[in-house]
N, C-alpha and C positions, 0 to 999 in steps of 0.2 A: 589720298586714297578715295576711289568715289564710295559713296553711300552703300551701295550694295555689296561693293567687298568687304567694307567695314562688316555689314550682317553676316557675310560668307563668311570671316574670320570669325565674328563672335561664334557662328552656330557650329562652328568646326571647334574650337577650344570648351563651348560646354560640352561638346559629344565625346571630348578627349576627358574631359574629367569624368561626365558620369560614367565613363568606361574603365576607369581606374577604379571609381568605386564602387561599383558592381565586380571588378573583379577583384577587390580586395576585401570586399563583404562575401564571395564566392569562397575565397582562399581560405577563410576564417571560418566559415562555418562547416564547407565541403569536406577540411579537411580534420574535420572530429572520426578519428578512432569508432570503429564497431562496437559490439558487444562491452565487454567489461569497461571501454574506454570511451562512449560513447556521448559525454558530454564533457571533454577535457575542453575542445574549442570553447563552449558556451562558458564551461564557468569563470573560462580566463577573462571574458569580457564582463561578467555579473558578479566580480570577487567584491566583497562587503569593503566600503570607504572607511567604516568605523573599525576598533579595536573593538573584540571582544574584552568584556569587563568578568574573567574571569575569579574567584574565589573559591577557595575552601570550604569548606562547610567546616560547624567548630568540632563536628565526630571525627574529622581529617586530620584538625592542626596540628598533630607531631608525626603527619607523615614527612617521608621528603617533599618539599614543594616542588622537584622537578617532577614527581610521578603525577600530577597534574595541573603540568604547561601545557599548552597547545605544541605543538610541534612545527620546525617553520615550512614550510613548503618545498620539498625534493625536485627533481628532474625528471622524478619516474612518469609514468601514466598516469590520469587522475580515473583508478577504480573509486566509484562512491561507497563503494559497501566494505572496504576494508578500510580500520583507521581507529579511532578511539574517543571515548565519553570523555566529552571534558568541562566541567562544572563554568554553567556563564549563571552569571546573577541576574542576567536580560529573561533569563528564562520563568515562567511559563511565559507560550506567545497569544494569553488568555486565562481567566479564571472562572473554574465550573458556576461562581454564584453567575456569570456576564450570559452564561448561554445556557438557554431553556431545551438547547438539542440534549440535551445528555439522561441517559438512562438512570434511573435511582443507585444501581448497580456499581455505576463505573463516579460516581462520586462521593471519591473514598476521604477526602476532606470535610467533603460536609458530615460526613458519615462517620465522625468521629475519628482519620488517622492525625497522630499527635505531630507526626513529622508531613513535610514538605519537601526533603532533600531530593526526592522520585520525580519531582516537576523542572529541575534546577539543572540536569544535565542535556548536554548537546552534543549531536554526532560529528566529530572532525574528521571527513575523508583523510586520508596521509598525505596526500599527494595533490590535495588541491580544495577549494573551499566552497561549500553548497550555496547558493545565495540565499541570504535569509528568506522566508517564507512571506512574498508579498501577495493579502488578501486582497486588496484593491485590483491592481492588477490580477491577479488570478482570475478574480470575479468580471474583468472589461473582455478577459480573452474568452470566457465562456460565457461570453454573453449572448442568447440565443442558443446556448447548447446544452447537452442531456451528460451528466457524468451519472454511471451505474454501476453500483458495487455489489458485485454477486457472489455466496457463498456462504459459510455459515456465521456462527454468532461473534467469530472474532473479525468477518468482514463486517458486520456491522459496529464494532467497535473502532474499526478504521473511518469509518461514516461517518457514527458521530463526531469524532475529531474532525473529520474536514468539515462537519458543518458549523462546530466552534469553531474552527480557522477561520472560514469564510466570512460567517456572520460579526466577528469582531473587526470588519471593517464597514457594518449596516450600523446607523444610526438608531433606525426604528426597526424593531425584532419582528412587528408586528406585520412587517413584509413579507416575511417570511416563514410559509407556511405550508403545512401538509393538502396537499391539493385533495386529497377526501376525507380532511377533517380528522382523520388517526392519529390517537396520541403515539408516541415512542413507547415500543412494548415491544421485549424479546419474543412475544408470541406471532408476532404479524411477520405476514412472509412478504408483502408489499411495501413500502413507504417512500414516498416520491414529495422531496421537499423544494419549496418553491421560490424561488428570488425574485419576486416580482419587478424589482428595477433595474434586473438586465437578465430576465425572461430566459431564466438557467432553473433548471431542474438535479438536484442533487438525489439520485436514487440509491433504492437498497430490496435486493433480492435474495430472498432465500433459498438457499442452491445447495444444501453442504456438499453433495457428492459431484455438483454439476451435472451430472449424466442425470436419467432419468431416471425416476422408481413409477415401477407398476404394479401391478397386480400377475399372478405366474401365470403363464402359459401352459393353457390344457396338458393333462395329465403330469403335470408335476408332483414329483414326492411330497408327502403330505408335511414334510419340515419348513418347505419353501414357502411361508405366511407372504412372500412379496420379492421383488428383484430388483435390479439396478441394471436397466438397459444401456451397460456402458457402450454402445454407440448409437446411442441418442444424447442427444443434449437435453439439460432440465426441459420440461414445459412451458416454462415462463421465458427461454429464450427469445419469441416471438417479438417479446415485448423489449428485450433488449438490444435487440440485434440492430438498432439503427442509431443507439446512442454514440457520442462523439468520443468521448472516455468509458470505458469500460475496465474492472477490474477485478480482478475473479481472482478468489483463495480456494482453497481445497487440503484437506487433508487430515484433520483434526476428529473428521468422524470415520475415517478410514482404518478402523480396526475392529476388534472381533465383536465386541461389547458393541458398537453399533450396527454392526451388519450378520454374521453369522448366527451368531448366539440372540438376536431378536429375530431371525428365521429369514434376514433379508441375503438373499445369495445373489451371484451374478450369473446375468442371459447376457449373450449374443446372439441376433438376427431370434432365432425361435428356440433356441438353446439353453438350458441354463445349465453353467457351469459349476458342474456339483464339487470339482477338485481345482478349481483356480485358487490361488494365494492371491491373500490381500496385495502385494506386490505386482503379480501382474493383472489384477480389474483396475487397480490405482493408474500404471502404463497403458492399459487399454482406454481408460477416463481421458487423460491428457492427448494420446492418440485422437479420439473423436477432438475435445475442444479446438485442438491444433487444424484437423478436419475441417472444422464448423468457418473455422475464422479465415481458414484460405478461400472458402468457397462462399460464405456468407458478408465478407467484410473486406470493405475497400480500405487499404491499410494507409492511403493518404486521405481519407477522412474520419477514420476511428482508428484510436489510440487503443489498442490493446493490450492491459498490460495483466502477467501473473504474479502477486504478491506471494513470494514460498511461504512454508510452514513456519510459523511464530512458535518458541519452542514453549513449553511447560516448565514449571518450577516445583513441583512437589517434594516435600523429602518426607522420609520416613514414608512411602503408601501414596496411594491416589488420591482422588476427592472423595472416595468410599471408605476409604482402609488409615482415615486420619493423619493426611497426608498435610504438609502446612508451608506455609512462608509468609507468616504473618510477622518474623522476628526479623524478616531482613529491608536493610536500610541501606546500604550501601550497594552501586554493582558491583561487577568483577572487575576490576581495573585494568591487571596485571597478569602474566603467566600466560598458560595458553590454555586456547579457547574452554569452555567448558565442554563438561558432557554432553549438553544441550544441542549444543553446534552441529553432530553427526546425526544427523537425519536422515532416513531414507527417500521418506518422500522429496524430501529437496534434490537429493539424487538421482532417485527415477526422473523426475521433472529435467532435469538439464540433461541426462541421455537423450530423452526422448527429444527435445528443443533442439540439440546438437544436431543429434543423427539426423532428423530432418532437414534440417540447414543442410547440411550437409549434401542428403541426396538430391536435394533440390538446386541445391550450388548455389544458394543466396549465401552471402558476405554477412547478412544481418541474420538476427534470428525473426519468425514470425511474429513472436509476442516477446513484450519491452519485460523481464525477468525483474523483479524487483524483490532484490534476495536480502530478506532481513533476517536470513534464520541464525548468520552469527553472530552479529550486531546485539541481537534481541537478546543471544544465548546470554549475555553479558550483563539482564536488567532485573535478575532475579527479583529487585526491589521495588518494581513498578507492579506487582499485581494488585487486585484490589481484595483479596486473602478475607480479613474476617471484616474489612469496610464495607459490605455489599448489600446488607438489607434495609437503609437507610437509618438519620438519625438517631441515637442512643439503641442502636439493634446489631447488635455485633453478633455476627454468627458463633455459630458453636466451633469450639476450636479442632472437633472433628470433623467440619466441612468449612473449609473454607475451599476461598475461592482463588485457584494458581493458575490458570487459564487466560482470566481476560485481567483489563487490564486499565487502571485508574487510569480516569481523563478531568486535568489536561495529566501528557504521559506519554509513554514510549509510541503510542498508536501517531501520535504530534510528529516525532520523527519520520516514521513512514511515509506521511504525508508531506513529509517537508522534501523525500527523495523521492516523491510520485509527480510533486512540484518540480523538482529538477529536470524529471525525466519528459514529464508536459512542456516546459518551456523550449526543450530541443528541440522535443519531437514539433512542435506547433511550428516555430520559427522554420524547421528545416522542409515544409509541407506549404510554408507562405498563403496559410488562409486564416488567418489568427480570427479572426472574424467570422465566418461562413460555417455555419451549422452543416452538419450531416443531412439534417433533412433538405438543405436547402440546395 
């Protein structure tokens, strides 16, 4: 054979191969399932090499040991958000003394809680398995990029966990830092933290309602002290609108005690609507965000995702009326869901998400739905109740705290399916690398 056919065969057998596998790396990931099923392809190729090292705790040992195995892996769909707690001794993937990100508030360890068991548990999809939560890599794919968590104080409590994730793969803490100098305080509605060695910005915006508040519009009833332009987006939008991960909560200040009854009503256009229900300003809210991100945001370079309403735990009364769960230790294991679980705002939210898809005739939804509200329904035990005002200051046992939520902690999960949901959406966009801005 002369010399040149030999090259013509070689270059004809690698063009045969790379086309096998391009179209078998195509098959694999092309053919991930939409919506609820959206990362079955991905996590068949990221299933964990190790055995989880699960255990009991010893408040458990005369249950049955089958009420917590893991379950083996079905046929069905891999939905992430349905499935069950199941106790790994790997767990926390961090310890609050390791990370200076964490608020006084959500370090309920240092803070005097006697137990640990809240840190110990792990999310098992049913039908298929999350990959463990890798900070290294997370940190190489955002390198060069902006992730922004917008919304109220339990978005920020999601924040500080990804910045204990992240940082527990930084050697020197001292890297990583708030770029104007602000310490962590539930009063700052800004804070933008820095990775200087792969020049990623971990941000946090405070947004509770996301839509805007103003001041009323001429001749307003004298009740109207302010409004909520649900079709405007916050005013700090500006500043988020070019980041590469973006992830907005909402809903926690959407009731009367925050809006009505402190004189905050809702306007549209010059309007303000003196008889809307919390239910439809909440649908008009998500309507604009939905708005904002079709028309503001290129959805193969920013990850848009909406984290639903994390539920409450209060019994007996709210945080006013001596309401508590400072006794619970265990989650809900078993049965079905809690009361927690039916939420409305999670409902208005996926109407609205649907029916857009819908009339739009997209197959996917606009924004990545990251629905922990019955998951979460089930962690009664992770709030941070009377550990919240730091060492030896245990709140009074008529205010605790059922809202937010010890870190490390159930916010660590969130963040471990925000990570699932990032590693799709990145690999299935092929710029794992390339910043929004750039």
């Amino acid at each position: 054979m002369k010399p040149v056919d030999k090259v013509h065969s070689a270059t004809v057998f690698i063009f045969l191969v790379v086309s096998v596998l391009c179209f078998f790396f195509y098959q694999q990931y092309s053919a991930v399932p939409s919506a609820t099923d959206w990362v079955a392809g991905f996590m068949e190729e990221q299933r964990l090499a190790e055995d989880s090292n699960e255990k009991p705790p010893e408040a458990l040992e005369e249950r049955p040991p089958e009420a917590l195995k893991e379950e083996g892996r079905g046929n069905g769909p891999c939905d992430l958000f349905k499935g069950k707690w199941v106790w790994d001794e790997s767990y926390p993937l961090y310890n609050s003394t390791d990370c200076p990100f964490i608020d006084g508030g959500f370090r309920c360890e240092e803070n005097g809680r006697p137990d640990n068991n809240y840190t110990k548990w792990r999310w098992q999809p049913a039908h298929c398995d999350m990959p463990r939560f890798d900070a290294r890599g997370m940190l190489e794919r955002l390198r060069g990029r902006r992730v922004a968590f917008v919304g109220d104080s339990i978005g920020r409590n999601q924040w500080e966990s990804l910045l204990c994730l992240l940082s527990s793969a930084v050697a020197d803490k001292s890297s990583i830092y708030e770029v104007n100098g602000s310490p962590i305080t539930k009063h700052r509605g800004f804070l933008s933290f820095m990775f200087r060695t792969f020049n990623c910005t971990v941000e946090y915006y405070r947004a509770p309602f996301l839509v805007a508040q103003s001041r009323p519009p001429p001749r307003s009833p004298g009740k109207v002290r302010a409004t909520l332009r649900l079709d405007f987006m916050d005013w700090s939008s500006s500043r988020w609108r070019t980041a590469d991960v973006i992830v907005f909560n909402s809903g926690h200040w959407w009731n009367y005690e925050k809006t009505l009854r402190s004189g905050y009503y809702f306007q549209v256009g010059n309007r303000v609507k003196m008889e809307m229900t919390m239910e439809q300003a909440y649908r008009k809210s998500i309507e604009t965000l939905l708005d904002w991100v079709g028309r503001d945001v290129n959805p193969r370079k920013t990850l848009v995702v909406l984290r639903s309403y994390a539920p409450i735990h209060f019994r007996s009364g709210d945080w006013k009326k001596g309401g508590s769960c400072h006794k619970e230790t265990l989650p809900d294991l078993e049965g079905p869901p809690p009361a927690e679980a039916e939420n409305w705002a999670l409902r208005v939210a996926g109407e609205v998400i649907s029916e857009r898809a819908r009339r739009r005739r997209r197959h996917r939804p606009p924004v990545e739905v990251l629905n922990v509200t019955q998951l979460t329904a089930r962690r009664r035990d992770g709030h941070a109740s009377v550990y919240n005002l730091g060492p030896g200051k245990a709140a009074p046992l008529h205010r605790q705290d059922c809202s937010h939520w010890c870190l490390p902690g159930v916010p660590d999960t969130w963040n471990e399916l925000l990570h699932a949901v990032f590693l799709r959406w990145d690999l299935k966009n092929h710029h794992s690398l390339t910043p929004a801005g750039g």
